[in-house]
Structures are given as structure tokens and as C-alpha cells.
C-alpha positions as CSV (number, residue, x, y, z in Angstrom):
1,X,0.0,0.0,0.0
2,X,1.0,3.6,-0.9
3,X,0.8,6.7,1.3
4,X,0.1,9.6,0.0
5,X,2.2,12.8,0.6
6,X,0.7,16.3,1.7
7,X,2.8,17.2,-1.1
8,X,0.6,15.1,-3.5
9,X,-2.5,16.2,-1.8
10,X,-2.2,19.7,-2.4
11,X,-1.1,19.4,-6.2
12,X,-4.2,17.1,-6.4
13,X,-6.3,19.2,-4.6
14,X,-4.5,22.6,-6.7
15,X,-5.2,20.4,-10.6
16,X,-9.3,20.1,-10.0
17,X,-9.2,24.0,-9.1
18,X,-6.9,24.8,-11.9
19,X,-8.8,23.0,-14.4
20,X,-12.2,24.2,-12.5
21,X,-10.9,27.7,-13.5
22,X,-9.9,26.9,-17.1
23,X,-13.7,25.4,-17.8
24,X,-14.9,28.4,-16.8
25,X,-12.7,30.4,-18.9
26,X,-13.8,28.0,-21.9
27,X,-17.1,28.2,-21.0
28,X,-16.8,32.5,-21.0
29,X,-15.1,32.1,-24.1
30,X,-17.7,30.0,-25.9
31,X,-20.2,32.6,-24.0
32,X,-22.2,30.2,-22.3
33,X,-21.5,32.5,-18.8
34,X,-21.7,35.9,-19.0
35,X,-18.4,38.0,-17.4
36,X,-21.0,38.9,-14.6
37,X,-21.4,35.3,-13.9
38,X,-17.7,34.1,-14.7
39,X,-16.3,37.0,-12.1
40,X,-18.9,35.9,-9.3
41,X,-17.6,32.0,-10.3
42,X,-13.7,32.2,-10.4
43,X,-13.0,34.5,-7.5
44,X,-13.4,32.1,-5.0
45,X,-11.8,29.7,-7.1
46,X,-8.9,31.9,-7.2
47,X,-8.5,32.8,-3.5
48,X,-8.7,29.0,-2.5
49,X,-5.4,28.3,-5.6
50,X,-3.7,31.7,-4.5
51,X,-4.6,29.7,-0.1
52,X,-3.4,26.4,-1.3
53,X,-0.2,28.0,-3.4
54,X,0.6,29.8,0.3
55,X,0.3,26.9,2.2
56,X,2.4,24.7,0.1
57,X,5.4,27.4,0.5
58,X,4.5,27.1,4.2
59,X,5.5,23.7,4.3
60,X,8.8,23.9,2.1
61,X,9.9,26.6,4.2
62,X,9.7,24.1,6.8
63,X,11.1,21.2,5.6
64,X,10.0,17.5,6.0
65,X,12.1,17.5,9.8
């Protein structure tokens, strides 16, 4: 059996927003949202990358020890 790292988890966890946010711009693009709509949908999707990005310097400042 194979652990999983925090490491792993938070690139995991950092891919589905990622490619949350670059449906969303497709999606604006094709304009199936409105920029109204697309602003009100990918600003919390940006604060919780730009939370997860933080928190994964966190831990590399600190080391695994």
C-alpha cells in the first residue's frame, strides 16, 4: 500500500481547481456564462489556488524534519 504525501495532496487538490478555472474560462469564451457570472464564479476559485499555493510554501519553508 502507498501513502500519499501532503505534497501530492495539495497538487491534487490545486489540478481540480486549476482546471475548474480553465472550464470556466472556456465556457466564457464559448459565451455560455456571462463576465458577470464568470467573475462571481472564479474568485473564490482563485482565493482558495492563490490559499493552497501559500500553504504549500508554508510547508517547504519548513522542511519535512
Amino acid at each position: 500500500m502507498r501513502f500519499i504525501t501532503s505534497f501530492e495532496l495539495l497538487g491534487m487538490e490545486k489540478g481540480k481547481i486549476i482546471g475548474q478555472i480553465e472550464a470556466l474560462k472556456q465556457m466564457f469564451k464559448m459565451k455560455y456564462l456571462q463576465k458577470k457570472q464568470f467573475d462571481k464564479l472564479i474568485q473564490p476559485l482563485q482565493l482558495k489556488l492563490a490559499q493552497l499555493t501559500e500553504s504549500n510554501q508554508k510547508i517547504n519553508r519548513s522542511g519535512p524534519y
